[in-house]
C-alpha positions as CSV (number, residue, x, y, z in Angstrom):
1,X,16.6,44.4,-40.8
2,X,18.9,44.9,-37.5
3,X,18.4,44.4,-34.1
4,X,19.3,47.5,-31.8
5,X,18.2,48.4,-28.1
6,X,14.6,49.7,-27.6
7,X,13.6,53.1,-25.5
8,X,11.1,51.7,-22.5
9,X,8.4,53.9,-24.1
10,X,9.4,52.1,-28.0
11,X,9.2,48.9,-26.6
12,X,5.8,49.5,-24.3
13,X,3.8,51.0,-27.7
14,X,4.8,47.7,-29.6
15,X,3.8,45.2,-26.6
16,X,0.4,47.2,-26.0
17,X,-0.1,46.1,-29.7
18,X,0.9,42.4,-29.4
19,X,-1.3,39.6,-29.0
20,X,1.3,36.8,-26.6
21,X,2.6,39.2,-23.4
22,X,3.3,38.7,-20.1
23,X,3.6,40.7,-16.9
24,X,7.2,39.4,-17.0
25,X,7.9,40.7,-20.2
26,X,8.2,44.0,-18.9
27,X,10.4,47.6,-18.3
28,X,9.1,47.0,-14.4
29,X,9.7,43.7,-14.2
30,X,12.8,44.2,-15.7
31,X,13.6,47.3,-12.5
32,X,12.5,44.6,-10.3
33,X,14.9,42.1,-10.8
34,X,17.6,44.8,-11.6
35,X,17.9,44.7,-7.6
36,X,18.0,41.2,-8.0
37,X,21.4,41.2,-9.4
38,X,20.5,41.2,-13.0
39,X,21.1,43.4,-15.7
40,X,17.7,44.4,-18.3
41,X,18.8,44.5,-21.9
42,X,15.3,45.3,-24.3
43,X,15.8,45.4,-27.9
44,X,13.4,44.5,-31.1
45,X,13.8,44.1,-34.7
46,X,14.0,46.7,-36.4
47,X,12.9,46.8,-40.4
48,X,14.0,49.9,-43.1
49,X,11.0,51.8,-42.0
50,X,12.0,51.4,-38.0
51,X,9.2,50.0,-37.3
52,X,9.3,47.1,-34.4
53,X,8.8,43.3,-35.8
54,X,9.5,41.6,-32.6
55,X,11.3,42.6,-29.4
56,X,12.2,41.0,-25.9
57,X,13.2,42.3,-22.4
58,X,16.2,40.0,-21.5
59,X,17.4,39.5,-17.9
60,X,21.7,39.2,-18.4
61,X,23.1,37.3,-15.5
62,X,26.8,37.4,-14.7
63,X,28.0,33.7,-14.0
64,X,31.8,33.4,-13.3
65,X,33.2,35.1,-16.7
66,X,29.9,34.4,-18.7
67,X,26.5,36.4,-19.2
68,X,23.7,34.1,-19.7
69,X,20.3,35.9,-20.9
70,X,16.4,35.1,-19.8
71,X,13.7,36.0,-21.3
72,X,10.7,34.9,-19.1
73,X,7.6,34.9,-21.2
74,X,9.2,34.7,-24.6
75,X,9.9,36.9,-26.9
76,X,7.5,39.0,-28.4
77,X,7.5,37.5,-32.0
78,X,5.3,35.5,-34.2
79,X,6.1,31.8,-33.6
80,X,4.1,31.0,-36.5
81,X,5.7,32.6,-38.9
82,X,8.6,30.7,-39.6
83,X,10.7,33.6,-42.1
84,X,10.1,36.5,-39.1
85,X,11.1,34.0,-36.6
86,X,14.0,32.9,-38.5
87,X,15.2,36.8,-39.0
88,X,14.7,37.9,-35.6
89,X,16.7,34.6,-34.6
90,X,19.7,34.9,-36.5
91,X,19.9,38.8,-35.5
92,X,19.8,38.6,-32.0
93,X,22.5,35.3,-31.9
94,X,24.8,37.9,-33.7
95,X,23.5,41.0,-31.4
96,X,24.1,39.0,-28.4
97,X,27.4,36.8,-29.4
98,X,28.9,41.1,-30.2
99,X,28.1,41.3,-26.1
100,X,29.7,38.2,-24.9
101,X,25.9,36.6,-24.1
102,X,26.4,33.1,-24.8
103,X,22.8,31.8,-24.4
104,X,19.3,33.3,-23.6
105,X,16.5,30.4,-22.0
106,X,13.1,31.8,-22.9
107,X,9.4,30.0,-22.1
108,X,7.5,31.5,-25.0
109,X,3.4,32.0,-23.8
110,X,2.6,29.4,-26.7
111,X,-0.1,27.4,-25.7
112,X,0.1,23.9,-26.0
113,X,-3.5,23.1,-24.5
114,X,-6.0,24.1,-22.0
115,X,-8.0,21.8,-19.7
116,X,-11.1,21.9,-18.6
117,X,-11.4,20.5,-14.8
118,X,-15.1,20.5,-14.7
119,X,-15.4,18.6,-17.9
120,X,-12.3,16.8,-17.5
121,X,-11.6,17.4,-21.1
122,X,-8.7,19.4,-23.0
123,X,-8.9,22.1,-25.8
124,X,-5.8,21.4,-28.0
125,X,-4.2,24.3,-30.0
126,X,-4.9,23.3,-33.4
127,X,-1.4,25.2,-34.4
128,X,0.9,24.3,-31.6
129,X,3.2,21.7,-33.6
130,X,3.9,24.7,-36.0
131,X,5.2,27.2,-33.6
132,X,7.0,24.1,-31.7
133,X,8.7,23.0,-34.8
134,X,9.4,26.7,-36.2
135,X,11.8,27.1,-32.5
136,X,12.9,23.6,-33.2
137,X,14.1,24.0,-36.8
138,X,16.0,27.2,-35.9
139,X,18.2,25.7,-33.2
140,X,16.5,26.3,-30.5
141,X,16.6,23.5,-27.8
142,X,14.0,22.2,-25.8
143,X,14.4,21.2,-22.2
144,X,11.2,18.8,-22.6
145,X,7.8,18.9,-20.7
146,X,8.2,19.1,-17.6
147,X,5.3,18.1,-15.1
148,X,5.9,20.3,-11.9
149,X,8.3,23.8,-11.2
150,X,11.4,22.7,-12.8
151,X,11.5,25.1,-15.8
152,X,12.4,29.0,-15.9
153,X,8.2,30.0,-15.1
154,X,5.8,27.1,-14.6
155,X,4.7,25.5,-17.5
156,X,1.1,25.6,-16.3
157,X,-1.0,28.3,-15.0
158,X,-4.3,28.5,-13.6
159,X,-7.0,31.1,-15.1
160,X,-10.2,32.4,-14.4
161,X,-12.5,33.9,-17.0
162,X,-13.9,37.0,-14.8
163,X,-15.4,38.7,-18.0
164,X,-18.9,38.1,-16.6
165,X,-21.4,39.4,-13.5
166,X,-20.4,38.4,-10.0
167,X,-23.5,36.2,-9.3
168,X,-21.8,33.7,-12.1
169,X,-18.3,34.1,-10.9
170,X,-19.7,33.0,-7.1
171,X,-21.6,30.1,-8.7
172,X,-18.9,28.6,-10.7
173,X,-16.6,28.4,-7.1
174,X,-16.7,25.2,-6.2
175,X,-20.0,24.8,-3.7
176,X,-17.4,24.0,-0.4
177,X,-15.4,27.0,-1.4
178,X,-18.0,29.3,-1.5
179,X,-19.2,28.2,2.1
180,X,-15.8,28.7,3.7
181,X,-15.7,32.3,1.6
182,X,-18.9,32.9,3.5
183,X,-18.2,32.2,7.0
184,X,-14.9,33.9,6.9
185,X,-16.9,37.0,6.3
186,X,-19.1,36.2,9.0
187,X,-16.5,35.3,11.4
188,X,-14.8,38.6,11.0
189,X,-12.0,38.3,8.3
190,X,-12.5,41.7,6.4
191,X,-9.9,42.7,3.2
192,X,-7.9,45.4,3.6
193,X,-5.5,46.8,0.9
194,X,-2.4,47.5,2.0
195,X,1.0,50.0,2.2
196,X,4.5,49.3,1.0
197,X,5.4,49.4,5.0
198,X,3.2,46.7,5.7
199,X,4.9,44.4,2.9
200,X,6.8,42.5,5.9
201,X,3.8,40.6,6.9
202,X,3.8,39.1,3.2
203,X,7.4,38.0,3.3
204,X,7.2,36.5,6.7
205,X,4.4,34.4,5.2
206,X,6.6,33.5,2.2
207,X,10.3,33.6,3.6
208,X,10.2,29.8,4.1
209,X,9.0,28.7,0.4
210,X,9.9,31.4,-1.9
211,X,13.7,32.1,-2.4
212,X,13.7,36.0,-3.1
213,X,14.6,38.5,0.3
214,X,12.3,41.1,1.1
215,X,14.0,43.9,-1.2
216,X,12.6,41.6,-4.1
217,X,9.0,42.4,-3.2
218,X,10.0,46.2,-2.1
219,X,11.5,46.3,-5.6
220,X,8.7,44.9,-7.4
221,X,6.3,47.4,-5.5
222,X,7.7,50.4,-6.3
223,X,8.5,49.2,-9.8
224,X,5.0,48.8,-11.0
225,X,3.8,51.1,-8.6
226,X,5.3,54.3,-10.6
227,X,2.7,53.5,-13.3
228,X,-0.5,52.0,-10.8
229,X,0.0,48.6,-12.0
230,X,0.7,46.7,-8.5
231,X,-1.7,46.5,-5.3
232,X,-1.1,44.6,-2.6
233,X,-3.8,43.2,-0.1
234,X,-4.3,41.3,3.0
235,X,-7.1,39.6,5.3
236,X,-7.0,40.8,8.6
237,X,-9.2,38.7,11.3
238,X,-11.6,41.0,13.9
239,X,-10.9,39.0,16.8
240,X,-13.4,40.3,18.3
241,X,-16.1,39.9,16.1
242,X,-14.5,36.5,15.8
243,X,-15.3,35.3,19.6
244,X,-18.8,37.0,19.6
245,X,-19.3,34.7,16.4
246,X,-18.5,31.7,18.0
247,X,-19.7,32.8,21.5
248,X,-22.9,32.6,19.7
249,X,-22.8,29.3,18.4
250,X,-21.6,27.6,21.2
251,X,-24.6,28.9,23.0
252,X,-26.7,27.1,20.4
253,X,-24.9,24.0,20.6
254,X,-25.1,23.7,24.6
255,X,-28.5,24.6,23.9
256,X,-29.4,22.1,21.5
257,X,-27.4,20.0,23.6
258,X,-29.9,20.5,27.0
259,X,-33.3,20.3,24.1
260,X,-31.5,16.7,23.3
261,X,-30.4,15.5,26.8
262,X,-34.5,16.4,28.0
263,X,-36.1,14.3,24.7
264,X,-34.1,11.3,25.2
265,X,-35.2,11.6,29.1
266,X,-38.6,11.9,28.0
267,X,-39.2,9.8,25.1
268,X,-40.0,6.1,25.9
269,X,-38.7,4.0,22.8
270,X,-39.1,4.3,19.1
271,X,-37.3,7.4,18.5
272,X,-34.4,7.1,21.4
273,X,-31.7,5.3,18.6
274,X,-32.5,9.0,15.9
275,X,-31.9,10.8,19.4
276,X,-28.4,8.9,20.2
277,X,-27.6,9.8,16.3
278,X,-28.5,13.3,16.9
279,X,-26.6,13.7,20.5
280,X,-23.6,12.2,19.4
281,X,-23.5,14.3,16.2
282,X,-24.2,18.0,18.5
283,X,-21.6,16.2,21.2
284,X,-19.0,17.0,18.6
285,X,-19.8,20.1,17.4
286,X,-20.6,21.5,20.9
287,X,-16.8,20.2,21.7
288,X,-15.2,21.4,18.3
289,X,-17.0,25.0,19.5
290,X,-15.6,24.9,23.0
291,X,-12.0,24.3,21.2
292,X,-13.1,27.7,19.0
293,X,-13.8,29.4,21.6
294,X,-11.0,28.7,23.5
295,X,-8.8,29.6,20.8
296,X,-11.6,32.8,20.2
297,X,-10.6,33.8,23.2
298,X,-6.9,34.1,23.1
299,X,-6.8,35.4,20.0
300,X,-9.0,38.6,21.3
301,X,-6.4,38.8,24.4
302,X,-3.7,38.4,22.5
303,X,-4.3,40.2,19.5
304,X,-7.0,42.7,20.3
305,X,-6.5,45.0,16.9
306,X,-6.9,42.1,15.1
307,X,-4.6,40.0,13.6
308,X,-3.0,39.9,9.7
309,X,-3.8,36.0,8.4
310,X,-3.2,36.0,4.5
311,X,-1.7,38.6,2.2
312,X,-1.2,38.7,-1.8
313,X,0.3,41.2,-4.5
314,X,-1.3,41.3,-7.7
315,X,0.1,42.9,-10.6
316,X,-2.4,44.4,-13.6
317,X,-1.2,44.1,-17.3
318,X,-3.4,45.0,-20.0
319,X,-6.7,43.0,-19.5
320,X,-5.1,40.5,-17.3
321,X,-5.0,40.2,-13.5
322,X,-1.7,38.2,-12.1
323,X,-1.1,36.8,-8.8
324,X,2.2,37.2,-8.2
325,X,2.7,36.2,-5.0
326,X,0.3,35.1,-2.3
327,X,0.6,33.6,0.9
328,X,-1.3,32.9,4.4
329,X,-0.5,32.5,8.3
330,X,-0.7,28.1,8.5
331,X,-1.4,28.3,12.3
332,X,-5.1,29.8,10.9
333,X,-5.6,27.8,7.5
334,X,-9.6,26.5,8.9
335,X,-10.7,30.4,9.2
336,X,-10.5,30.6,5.2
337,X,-9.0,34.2,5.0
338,X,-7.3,33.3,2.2
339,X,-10.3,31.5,-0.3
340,X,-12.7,35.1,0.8
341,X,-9.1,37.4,-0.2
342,X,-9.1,35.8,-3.6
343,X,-12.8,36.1,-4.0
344,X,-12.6,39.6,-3.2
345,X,-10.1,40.6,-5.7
346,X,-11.7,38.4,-8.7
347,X,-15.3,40.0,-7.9
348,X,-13.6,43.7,-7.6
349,X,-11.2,43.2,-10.5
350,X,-14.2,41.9,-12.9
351,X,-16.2,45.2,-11.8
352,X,-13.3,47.1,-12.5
353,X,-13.6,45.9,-16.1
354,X,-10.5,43.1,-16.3
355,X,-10.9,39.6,-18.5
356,X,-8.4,37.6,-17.0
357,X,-7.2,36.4,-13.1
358,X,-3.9,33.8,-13.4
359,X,-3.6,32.5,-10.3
360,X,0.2,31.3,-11.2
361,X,1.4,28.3,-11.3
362,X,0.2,24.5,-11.0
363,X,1.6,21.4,-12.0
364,X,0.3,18.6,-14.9
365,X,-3.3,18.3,-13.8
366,X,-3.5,14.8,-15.1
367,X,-1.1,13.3,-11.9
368,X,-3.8,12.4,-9.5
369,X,-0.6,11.9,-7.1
370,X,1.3,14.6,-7.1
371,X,2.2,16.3,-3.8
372,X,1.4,19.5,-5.6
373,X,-2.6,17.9,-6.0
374,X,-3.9,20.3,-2.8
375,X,-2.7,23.4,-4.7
376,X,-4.1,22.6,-8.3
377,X,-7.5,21.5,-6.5
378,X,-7.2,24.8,-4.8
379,X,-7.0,27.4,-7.9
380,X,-9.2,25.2,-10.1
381,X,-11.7,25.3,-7.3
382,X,-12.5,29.1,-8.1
383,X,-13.5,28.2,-11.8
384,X,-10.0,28.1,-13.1
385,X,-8.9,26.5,-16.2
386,X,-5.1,25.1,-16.5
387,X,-3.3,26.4,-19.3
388,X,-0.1,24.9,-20.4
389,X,2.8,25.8,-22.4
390,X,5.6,24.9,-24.9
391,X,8.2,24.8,-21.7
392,X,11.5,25.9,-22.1
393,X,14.0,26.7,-24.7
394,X,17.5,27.4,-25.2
395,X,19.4,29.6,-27.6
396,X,23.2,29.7,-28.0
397,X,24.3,32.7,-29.0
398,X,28.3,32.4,-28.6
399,X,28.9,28.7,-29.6
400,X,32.6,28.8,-28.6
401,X,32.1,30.5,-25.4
402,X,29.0,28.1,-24.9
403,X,31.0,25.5,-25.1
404,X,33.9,26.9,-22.1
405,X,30.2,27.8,-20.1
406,X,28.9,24.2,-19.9
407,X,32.1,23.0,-19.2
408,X,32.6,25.0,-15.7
409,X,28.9,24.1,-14.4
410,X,29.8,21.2,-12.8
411,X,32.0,23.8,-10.8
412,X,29.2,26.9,-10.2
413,X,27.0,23.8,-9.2
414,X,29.5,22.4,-6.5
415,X,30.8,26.3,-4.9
416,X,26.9,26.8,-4.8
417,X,25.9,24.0,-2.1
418,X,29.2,25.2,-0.5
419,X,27.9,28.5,-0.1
């Protein structure tokens, strides 16, 4: 058995077979961050026959005089099986040390457990420890279980089971969720999907908390794009329909307001304290309205084609739908464009015959405290479950020039916050 380089089309045949994959663990991915200063490297073990065994795309990054290699998603191997793992190991340190590579990090797709937020219960892997000891036996090291975004992908993803009809997708959104999807239909907010032009509007969203430029998502487009794997959709508000919406319901509250003011003029006692209750409660809303519509209003002047308020790119990959990035306007958070966008895509995605929507990544659902607690409530909120992984691992490959690496971090780490 040897390790060589794989074709794109060798490597596609043997992944469309494989049971672990990941939309990162592939040829376009691999384009996409070719822009992104690394350099894709795929190759698989090969047995007498040349058939595949196991293979990995590996993302080489240059770092002073050293390559270190990624593999995000793991490698495509059976962690199980500790004599294949052990082969394909010891081949690639050798195939790797021959090109100077003196590590490769890797987060295989091994699950660890899944949890249940509605049950508050988790589903164990019955066969984790063996896959987890198998990497551990053979060398590699493990950076531990982290709880939030420290490792190479997040440890934690949120999925949604969409292999079933719509009517059970809706009901399984959390009841305040699918209210909000509701009225930001009514009030206007329609889905559009979108042109590689228009990708600016996503990265404007994004620029302040993700750390790739706008030639990343560009990149990425036209990367899975070649082969229809990528769309890229937005919710764009009607402004107008928008202020006739709540032109309309302002009008009910004043109205309301005027049925109130003549009862409580016109009732003598007993039900004058309900009436109070009831004008005080419409006082509000007829104010919050008035705010609307004052907002409505200048929203229509100022942005009279409508305006752009949350945008996403999902990426399809076998049976699986993946959020890959998503992203909304915070100045219009209450109008919900964002909760009816990602209904939209898991009803038409589930039509269209997919299993699985990831949402990406959320942190240990079990830290009631975590600053991150808004986004997991979020995903989970539209039925998902939380998987978690292994976490990362290390391999060296070049244990002398490993050892000169580590030694000079402290120095890439210092001319980085100088930069």
């Amino acid at each position: 058995m040897y390790i060589r380089e794989l074709t794109i089309d060798e490597f596609k045949n043997f992944a469309n077979t494989y049971d672990l994959y990941s939309v990162y663990q592939t040829p376009e991915y691999g384009f996409t961050m070719e822009g992104q200063g690394f350099n894709p490297l795929i190759v698989g073990l090969m047995d007498k026959n040349e058939n595949i065994l196991g293979a990995t795309v590996l993302f080489v990054e240059k770092r002073f005089a050293f390559k270190y290699a990624y593999a995000p998603g793991g490698f495509l191997i059976d962690y199980y099986n500790f004599d294949l793992l052990k082969i394909f190991t010891l081949k690639l340190k050798k195939f790797l040390s021959r090109l100077d590579i003196v590590a490769v990090k890797l987060n295989p797709l091994v699950i660890k457990d899944i949890y249940d937020p509605k049950k508050k219960s988790f589903i164990p892997n019955l066969n984790y420890e063996t896959a987890y000891s198998n990497l551990r036996r053979l060398g590699y090291y493990h950076y531990g279980y982290n709880y939030y975004f420290e490792a190479l992908k997040p440890r934690y993803e949120a999925v949604i089971d969409i292999d079933k009809p719509y009517y059970i997708l809706f009901n399984e959104i959390k009841k305040e969720f699918r209210t909000k999807i509701r009225s930001a239909e009514e009030n206007g907010i329609r889905i559009y999907k979108g042109r590689p032009s228009e990708l600016d509007y996503l990265y404007e969203h994004t620029k302040r908390k993700y750390p790739r430029d706008l030639n990343y998502f560009r990149d990425l487009y036209f990367a899975f794009e070649k082969n229809s794997m990528i769309d890229y959709y937005y919710a764009k508000l009607d402004t107008a329909i928008y202020l006739e919406k709540i032109q309309k319901k302002y009008e009910e509250a004043e109205q309301e307001n005027h049925l109130i003011n003549n009862l409580i003029l016109t009732n003598s006692n007993k039900n004058v304290h309900k009436l109070i209750n009831r004008k005080i409660n419409n006082d509000n809303l007829f104010a919050n309205y008035k705010n609307k519509l004052v907002l409505a209003t200048n929203l229509l002047k100022n942005h009279p084609d409508g305006i752009i308020l949350a945008t996403i790119i999902v990426v399809t990959y076998r049976d699986t739908v993946y959020v890959l990035m998503d992203a909304q306007d915070p100045k219009y958070r209450m109008l919900s464009a964002k909760h009816l966008l990602i209904w939209k895509l898991i009803h038409n995605y589930s039509k269209m015959g997919y299993k699985k929507f990831n949402l990406g990544g959320v942190t240990n659902p079990e830290l009631d405290q975590s600053q991150y607690k808004g986004l997991n409530q979020f995903k989970t909120n539209f039925g998902a479950k939380i998987y978690e992984y292994a976490g990362d691992f290390e391999l060296i490959t070049n244990n002398t020039k490993y050892f000169m690496y580590r030694n000079t971090l402290s120095l890439q780490n210092l001319l980085k916050k100088t930069e």
